[in-house]
N, CA, C and O atoms as a CHARMM CRD file, in Angstrom:
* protein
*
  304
    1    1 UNK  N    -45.04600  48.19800  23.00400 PROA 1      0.00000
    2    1 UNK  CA   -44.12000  47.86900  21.93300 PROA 1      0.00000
    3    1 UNK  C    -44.89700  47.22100  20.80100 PROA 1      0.00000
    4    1 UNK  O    -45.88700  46.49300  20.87300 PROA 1      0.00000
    5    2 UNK  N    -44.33100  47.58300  19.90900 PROA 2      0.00000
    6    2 UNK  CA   -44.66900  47.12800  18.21800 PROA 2      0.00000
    7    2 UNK  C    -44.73800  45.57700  18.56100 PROA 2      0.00000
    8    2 UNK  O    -44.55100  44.99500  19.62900 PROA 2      0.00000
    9    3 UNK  N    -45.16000  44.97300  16.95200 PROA 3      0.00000
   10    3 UNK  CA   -44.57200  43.61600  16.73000 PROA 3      0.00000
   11    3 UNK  C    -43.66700  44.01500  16.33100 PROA 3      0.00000
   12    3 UNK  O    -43.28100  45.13300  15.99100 PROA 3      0.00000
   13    4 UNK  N    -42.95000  42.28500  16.37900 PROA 4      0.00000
   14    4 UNK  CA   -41.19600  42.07000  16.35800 PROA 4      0.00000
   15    4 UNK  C    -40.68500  41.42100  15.01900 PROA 4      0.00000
   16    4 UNK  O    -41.47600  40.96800  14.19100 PROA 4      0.00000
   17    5 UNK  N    -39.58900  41.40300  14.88300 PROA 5      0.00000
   18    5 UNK  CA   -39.30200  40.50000  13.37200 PROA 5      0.00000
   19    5 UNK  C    -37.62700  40.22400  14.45700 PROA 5      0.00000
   20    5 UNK  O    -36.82200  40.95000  15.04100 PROA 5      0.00000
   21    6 UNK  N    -37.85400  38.49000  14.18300 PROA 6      0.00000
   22    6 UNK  CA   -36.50700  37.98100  14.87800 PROA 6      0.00000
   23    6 UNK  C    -35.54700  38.16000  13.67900 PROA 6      0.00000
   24    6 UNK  O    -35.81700  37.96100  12.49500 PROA 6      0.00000
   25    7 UNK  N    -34.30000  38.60200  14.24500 PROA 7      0.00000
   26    7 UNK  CA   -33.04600  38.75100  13.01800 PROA 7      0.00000
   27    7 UNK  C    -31.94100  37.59200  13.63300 PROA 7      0.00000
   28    7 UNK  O    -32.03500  36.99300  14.70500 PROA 7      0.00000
   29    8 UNK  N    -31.02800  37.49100  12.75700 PROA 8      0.00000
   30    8 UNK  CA   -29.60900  36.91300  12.87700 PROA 8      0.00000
   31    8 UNK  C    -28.87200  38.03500  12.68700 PROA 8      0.00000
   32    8 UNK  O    -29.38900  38.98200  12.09400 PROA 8      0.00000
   33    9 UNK  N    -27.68400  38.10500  13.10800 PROA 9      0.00000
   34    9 UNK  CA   -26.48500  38.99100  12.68600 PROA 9      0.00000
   35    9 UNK  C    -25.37700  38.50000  13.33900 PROA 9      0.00000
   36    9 UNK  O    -25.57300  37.87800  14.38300 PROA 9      0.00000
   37   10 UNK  N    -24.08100  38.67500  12.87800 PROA 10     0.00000
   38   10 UNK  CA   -22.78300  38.09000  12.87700 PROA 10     0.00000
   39   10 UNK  C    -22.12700  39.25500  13.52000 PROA 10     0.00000
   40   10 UNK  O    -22.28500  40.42100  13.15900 PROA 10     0.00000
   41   11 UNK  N    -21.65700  39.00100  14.13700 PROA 11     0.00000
   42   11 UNK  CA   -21.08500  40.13300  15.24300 PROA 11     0.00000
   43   11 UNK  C    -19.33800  39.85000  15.57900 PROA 11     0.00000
   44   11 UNK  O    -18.99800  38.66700  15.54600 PROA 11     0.00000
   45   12 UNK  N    -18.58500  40.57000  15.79600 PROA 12     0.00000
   46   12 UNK  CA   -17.34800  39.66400  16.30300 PROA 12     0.00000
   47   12 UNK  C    -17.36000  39.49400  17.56000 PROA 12     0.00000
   48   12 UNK  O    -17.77200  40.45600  18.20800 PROA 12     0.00000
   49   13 UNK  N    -17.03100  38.55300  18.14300 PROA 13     0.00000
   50   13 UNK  CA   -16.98000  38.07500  19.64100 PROA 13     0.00000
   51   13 UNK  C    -16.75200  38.92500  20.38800 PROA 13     0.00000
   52   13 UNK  O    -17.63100  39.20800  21.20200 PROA 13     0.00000
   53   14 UNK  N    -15.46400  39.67300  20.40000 PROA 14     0.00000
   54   14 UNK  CA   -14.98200  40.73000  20.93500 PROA 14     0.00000
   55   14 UNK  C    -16.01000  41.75600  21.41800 PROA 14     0.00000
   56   14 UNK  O    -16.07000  42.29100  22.52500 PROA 14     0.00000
   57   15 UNK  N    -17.24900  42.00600  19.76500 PROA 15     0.00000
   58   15 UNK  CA   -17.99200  43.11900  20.40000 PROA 15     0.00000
   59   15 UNK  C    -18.99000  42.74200  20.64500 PROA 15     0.00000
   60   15 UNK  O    -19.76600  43.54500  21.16300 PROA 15     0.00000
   61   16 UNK  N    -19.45800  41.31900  20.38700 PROA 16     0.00000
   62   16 UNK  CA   -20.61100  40.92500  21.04200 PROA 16     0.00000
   63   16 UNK  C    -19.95100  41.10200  22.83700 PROA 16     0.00000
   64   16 UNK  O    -20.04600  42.27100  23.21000 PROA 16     0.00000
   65   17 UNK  N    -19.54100  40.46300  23.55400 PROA 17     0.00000
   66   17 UNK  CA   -19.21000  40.35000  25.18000 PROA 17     0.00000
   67   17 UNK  C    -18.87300  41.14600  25.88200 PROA 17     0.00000
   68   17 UNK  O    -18.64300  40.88100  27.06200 PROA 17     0.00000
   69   18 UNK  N    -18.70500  42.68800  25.24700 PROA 18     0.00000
   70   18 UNK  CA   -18.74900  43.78600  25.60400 PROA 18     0.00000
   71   18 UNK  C    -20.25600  44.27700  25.50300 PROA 18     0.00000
   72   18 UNK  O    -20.73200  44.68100  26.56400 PROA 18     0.00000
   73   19 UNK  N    -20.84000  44.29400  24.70800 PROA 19     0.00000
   74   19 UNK  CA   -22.05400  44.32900  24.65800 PROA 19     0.00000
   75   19 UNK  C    -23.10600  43.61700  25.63900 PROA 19     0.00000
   76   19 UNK  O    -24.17700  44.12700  25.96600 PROA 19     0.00000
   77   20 UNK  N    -22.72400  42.58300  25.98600 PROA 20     0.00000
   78   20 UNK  CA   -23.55000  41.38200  26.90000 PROA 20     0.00000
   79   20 UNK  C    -22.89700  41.44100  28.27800 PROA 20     0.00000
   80   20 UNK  O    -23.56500  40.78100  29.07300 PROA 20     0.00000
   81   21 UNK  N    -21.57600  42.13200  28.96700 PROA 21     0.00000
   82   21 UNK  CA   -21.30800  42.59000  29.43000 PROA 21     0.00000
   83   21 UNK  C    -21.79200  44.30000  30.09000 PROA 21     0.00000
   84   21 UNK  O    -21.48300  44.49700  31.26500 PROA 21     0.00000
   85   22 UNK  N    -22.40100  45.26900  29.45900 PROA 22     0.00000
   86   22 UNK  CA   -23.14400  46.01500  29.43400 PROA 22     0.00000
   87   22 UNK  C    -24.16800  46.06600  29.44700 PROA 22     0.00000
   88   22 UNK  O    -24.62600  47.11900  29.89000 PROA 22     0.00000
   89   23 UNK  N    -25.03500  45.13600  29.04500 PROA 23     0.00000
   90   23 UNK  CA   -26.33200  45.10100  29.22600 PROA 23     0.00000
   91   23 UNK  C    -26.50900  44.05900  30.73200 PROA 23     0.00000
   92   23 UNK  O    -27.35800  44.35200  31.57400 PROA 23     0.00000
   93   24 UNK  N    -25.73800  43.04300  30.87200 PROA 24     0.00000
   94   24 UNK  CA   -25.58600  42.19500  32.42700 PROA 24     0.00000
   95   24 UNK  C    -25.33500  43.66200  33.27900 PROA 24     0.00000
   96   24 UNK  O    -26.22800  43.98100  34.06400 PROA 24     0.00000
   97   25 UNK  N    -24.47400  44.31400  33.18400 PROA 25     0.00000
   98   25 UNK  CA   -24.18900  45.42300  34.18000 PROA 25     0.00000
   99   25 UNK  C    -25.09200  46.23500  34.26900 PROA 25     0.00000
  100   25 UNK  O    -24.95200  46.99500  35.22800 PROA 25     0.00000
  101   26 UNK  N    -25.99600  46.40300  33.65000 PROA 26     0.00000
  102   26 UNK  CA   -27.28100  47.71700  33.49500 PROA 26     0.00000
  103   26 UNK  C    -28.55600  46.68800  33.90200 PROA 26     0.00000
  104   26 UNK  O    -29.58600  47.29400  34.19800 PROA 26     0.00000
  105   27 UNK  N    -28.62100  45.40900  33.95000 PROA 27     0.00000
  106   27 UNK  CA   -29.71400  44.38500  34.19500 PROA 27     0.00000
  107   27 UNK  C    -30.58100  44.81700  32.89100 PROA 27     0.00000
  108   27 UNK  O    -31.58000  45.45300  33.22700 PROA 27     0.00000
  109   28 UNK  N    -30.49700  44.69600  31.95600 PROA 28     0.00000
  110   28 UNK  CA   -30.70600  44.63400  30.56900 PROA 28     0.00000
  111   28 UNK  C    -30.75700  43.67300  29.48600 PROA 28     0.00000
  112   28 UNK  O    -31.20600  44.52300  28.71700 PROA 28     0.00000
  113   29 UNK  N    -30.70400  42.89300  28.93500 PROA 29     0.00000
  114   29 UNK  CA   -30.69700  42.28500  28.01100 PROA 29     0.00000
  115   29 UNK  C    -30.13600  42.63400  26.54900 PROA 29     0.00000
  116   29 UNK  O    -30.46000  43.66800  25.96600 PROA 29     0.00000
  117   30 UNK  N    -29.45500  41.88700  26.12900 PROA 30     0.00000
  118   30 UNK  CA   -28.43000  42.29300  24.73200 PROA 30     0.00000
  119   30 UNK  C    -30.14000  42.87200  23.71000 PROA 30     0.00000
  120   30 UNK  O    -30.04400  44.08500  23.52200 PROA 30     0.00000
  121   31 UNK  N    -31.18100  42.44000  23.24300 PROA 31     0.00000
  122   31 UNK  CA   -31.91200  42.64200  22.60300 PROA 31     0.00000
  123   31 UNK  C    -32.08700  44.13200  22.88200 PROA 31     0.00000
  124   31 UNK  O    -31.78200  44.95500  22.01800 PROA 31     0.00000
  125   32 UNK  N    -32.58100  44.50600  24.09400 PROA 32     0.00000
  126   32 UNK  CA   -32.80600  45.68400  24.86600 PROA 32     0.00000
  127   32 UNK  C    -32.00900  47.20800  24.06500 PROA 32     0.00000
  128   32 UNK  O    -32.40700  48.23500  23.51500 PROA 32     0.00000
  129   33 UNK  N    -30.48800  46.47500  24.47100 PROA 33     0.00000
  130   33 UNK  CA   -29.42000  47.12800  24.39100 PROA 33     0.00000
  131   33 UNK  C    -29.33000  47.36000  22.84400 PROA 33     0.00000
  132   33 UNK  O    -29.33200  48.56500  22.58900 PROA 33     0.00000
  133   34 UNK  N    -29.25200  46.56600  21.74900 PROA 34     0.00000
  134   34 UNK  CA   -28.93300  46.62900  20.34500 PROA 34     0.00000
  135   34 UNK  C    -30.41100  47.36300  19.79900 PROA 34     0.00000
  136   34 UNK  O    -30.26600  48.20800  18.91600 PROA 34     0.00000
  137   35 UNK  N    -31.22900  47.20200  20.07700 PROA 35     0.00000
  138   35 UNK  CA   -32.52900  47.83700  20.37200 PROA 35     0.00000
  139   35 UNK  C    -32.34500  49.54800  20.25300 PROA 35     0.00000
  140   35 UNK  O    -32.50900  50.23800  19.24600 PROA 35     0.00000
  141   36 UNK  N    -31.98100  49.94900  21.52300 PROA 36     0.00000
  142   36 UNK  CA   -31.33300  51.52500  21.99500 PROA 36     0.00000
  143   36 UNK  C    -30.52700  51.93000  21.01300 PROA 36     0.00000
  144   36 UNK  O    -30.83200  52.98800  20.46300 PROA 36     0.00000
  145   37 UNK  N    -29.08000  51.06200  20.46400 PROA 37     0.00000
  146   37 UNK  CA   -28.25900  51.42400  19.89200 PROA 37     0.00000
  147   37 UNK  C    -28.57900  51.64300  18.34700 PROA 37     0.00000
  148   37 UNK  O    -27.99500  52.54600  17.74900 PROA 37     0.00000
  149   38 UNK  N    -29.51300  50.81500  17.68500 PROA 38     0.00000
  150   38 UNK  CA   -29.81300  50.74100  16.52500 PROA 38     0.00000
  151   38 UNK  C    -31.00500  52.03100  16.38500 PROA 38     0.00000
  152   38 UNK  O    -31.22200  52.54200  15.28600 PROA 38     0.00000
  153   39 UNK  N    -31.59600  52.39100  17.39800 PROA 39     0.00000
  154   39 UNK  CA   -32.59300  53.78400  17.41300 PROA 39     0.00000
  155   39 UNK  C    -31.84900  54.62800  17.71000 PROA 39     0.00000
  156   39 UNK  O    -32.13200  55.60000  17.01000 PROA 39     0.00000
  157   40 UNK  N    -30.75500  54.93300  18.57400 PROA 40     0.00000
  158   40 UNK  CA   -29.70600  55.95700  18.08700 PROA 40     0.00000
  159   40 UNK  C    -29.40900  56.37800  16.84600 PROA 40     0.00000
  160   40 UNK  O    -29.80300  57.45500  16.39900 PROA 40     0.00000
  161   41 UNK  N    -28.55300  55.39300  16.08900 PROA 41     0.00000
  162   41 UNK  CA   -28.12900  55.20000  15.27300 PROA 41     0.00000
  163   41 UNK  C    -28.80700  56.11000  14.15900 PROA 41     0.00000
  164   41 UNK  O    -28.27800  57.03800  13.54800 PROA 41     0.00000
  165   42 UNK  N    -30.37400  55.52400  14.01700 PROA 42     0.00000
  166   42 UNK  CA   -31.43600  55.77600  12.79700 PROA 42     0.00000
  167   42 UNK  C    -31.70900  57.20600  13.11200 PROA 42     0.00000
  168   42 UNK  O    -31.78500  57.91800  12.11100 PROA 42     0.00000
  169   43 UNK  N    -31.91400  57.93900  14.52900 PROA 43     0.00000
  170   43 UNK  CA   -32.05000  59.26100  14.96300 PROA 43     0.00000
  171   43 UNK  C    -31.28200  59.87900  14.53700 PROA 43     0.00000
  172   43 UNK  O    -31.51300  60.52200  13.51300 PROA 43     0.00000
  173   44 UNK  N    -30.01000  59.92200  15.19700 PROA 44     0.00000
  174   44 UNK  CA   -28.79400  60.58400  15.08800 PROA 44     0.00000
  175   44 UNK  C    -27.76900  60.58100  14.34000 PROA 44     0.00000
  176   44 UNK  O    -27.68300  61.51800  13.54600 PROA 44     0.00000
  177   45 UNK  N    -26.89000  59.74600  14.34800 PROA 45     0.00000
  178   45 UNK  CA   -26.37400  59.32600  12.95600 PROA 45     0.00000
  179   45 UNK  C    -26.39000  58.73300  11.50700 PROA 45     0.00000
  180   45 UNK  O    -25.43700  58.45500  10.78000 PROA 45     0.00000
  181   46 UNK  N    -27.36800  58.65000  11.35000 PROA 46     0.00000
  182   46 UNK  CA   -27.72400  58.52700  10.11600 PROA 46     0.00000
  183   46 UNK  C    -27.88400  59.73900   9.21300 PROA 46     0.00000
  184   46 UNK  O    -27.17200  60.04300   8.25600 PROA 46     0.00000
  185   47 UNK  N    -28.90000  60.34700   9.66900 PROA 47     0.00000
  186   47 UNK  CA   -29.36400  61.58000   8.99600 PROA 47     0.00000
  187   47 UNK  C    -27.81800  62.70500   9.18600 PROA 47     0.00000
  188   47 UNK  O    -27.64700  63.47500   8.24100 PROA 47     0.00000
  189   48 UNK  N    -27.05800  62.75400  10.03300 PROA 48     0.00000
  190   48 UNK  CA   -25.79000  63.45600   9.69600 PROA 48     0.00000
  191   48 UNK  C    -24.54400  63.03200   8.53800 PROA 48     0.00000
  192   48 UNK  O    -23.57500  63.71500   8.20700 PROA 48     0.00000
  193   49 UNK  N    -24.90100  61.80600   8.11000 PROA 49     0.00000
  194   49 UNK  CA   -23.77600  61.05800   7.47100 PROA 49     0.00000
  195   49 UNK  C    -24.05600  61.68000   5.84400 PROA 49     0.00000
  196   49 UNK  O    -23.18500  61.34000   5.04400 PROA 49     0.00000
  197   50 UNK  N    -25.03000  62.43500   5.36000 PROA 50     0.00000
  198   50 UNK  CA   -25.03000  63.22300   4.17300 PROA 50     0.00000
  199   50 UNK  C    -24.84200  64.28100   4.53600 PROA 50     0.00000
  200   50 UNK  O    -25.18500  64.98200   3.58400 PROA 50     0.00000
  201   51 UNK  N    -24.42700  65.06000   5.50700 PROA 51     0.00000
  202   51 UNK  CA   -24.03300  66.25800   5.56900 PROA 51     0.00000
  203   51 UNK  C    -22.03800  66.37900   5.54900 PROA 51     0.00000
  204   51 UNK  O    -21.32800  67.36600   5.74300 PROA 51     0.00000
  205   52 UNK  N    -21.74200  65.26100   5.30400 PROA 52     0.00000
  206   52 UNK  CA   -20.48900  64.77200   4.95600 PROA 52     0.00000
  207   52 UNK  C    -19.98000  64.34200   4.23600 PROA 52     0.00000
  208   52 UNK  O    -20.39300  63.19600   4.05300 PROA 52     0.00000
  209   53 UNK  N    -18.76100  64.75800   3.25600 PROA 53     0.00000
  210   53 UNK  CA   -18.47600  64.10500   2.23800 PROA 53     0.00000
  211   53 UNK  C    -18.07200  62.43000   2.12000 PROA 53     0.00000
  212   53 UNK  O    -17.10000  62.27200   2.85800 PROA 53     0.00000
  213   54 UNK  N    -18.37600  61.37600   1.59800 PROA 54     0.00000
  214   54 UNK  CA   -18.50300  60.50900   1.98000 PROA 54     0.00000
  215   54 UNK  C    -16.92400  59.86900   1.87000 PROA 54     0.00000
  216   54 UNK  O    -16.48900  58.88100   2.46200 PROA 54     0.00000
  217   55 UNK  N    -16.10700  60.89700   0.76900 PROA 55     0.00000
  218   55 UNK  CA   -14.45400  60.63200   1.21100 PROA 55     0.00000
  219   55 UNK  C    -14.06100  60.94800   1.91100 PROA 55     0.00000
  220   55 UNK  O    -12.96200  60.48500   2.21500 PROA 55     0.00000
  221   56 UNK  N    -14.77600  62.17600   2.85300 PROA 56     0.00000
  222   56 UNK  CA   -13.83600  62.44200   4.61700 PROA 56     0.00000
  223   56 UNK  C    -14.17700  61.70100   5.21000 PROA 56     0.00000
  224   56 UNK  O    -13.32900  61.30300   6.01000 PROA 56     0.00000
  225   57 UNK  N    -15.40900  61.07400   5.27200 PROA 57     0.00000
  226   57 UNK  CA   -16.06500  59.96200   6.31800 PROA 57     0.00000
  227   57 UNK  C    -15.10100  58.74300   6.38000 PROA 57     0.00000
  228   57 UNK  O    -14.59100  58.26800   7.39400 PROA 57     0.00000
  229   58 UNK  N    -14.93500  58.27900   4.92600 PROA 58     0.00000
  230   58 UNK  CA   -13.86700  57.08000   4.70700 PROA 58     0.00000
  231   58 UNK  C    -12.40900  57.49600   4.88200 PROA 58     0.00000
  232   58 UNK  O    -11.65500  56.52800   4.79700 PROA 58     0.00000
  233   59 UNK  N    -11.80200  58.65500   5.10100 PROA 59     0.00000
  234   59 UNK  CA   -10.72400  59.06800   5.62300 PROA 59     0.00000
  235   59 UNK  C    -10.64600  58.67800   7.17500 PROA 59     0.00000
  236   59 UNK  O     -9.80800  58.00000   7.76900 PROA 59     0.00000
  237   60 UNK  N    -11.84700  59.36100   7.65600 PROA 60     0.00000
  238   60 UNK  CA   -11.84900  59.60500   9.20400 PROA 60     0.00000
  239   60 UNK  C    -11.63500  58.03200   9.56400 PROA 60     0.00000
  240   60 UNK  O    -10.52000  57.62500   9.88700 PROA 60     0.00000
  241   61 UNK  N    -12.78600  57.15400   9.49100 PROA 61     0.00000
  242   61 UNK  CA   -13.33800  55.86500   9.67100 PROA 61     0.00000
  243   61 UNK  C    -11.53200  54.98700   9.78600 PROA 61     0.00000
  244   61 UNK  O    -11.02800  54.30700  10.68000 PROA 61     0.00000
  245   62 UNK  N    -10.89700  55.53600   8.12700 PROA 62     0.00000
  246   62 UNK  CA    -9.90600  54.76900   8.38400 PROA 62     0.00000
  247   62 UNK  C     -8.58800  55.12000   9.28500 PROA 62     0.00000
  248   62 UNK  O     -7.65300  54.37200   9.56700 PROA 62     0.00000
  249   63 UNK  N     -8.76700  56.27800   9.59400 PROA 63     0.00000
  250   63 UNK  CA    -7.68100  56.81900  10.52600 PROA 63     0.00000
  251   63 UNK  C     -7.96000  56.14000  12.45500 PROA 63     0.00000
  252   63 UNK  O     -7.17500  55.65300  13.26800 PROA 63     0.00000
  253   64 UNK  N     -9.08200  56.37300  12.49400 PROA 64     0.00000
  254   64 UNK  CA    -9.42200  55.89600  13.67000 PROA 64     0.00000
  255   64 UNK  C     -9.49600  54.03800  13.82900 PROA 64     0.00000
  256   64 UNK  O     -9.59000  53.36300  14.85300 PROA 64     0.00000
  257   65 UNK  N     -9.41500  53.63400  12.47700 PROA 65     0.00000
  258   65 UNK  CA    -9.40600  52.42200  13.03600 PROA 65     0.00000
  259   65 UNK  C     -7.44800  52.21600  13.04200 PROA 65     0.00000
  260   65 UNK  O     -6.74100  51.37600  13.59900 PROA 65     0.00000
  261   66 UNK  N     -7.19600  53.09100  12.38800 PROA 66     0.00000
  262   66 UNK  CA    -5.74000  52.68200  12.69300 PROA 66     0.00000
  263   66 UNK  C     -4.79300  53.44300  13.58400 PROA 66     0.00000
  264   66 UNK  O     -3.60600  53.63600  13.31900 PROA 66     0.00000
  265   67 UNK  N     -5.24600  53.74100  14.36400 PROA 67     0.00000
  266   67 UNK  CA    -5.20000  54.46600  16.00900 PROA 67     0.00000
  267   67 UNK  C     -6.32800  54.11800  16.69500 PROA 67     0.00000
  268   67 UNK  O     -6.77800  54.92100  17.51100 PROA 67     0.00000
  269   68 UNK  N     -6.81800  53.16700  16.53200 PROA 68     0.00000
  270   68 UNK  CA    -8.06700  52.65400  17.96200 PROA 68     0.00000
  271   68 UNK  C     -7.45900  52.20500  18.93200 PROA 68     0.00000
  272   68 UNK  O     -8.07900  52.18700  19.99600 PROA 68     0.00000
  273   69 UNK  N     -5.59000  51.52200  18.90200 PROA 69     0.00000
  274   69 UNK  CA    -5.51200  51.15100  20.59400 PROA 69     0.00000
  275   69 UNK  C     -5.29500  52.50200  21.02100 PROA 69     0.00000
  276   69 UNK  O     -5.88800  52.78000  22.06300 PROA 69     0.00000
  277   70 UNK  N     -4.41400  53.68900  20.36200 PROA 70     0.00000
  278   70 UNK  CA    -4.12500  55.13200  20.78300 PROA 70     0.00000
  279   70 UNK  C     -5.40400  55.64900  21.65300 PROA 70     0.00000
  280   70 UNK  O     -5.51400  56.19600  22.75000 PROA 70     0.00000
  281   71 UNK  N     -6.43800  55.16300  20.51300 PROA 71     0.00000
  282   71 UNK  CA    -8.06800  56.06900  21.16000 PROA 71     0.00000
  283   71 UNK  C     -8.16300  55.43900  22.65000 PROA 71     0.00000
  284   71 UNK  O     -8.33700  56.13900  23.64700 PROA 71     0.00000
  285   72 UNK  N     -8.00500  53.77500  22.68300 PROA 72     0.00000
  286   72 UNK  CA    -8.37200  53.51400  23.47600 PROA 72     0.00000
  287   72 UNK  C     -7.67100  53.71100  24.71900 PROA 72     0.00000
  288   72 UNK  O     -8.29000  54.01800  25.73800 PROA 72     0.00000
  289   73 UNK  N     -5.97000  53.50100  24.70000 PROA 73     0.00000
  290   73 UNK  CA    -5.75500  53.88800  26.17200 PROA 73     0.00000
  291   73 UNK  C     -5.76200  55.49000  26.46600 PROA 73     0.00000
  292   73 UNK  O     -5.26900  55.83900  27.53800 PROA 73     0.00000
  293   74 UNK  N     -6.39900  56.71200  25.40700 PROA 74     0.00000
  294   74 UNK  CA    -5.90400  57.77600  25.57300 PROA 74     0.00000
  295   74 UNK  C     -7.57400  58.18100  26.37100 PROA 74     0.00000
  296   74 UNK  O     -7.86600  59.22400  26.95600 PROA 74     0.00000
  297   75 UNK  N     -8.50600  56.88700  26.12000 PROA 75     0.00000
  298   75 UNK  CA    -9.95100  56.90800  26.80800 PROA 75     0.00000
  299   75 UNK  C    -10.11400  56.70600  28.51800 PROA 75     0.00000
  300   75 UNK  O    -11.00800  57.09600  29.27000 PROA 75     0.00000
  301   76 UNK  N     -8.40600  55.64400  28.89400 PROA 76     0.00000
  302   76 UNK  CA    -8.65400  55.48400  30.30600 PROA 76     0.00000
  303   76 UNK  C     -8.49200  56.45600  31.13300 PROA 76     0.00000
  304   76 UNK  O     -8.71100  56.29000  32.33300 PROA 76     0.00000
């Protein structure tokens, strides 16, 4: 591994302990884990988010947050 640069970031509780919850369950560490997710992120979604108009994106984004409990019990 590279050198490191320590960050801060503000997270909401909610998704921090799901997060720290997931990484305790995998024997992982939250760094580990936000680590993975943030190199996803830069791989995969990033580079797709200009192949989208950036008013369907903000359509989509806001539809799903206003059906996220729908998403969520339609996930169990």
């Amino acid at each position: 591994m590279g050198a490191t640069k320590q960050v801060g970031l503000n997270m909401s509780t909610a998704l921090y302990k799901k997060l720290k919850k997931l990484a305790d369950d995998n024997g992982q560490t939250t760094t580990y884990v936000l680590e993975q997710a943030a190199e996803h992120y830069i791989r995969y979604v990033a580079p797709t988010q200009n192949t989208v108009r950036p008013e369907f994106m903000a359509h989509v984004r806001k539809s799903m947050k206003k059906n996220d409990k729908l998403l969520q019990l339609l996930a169990k």
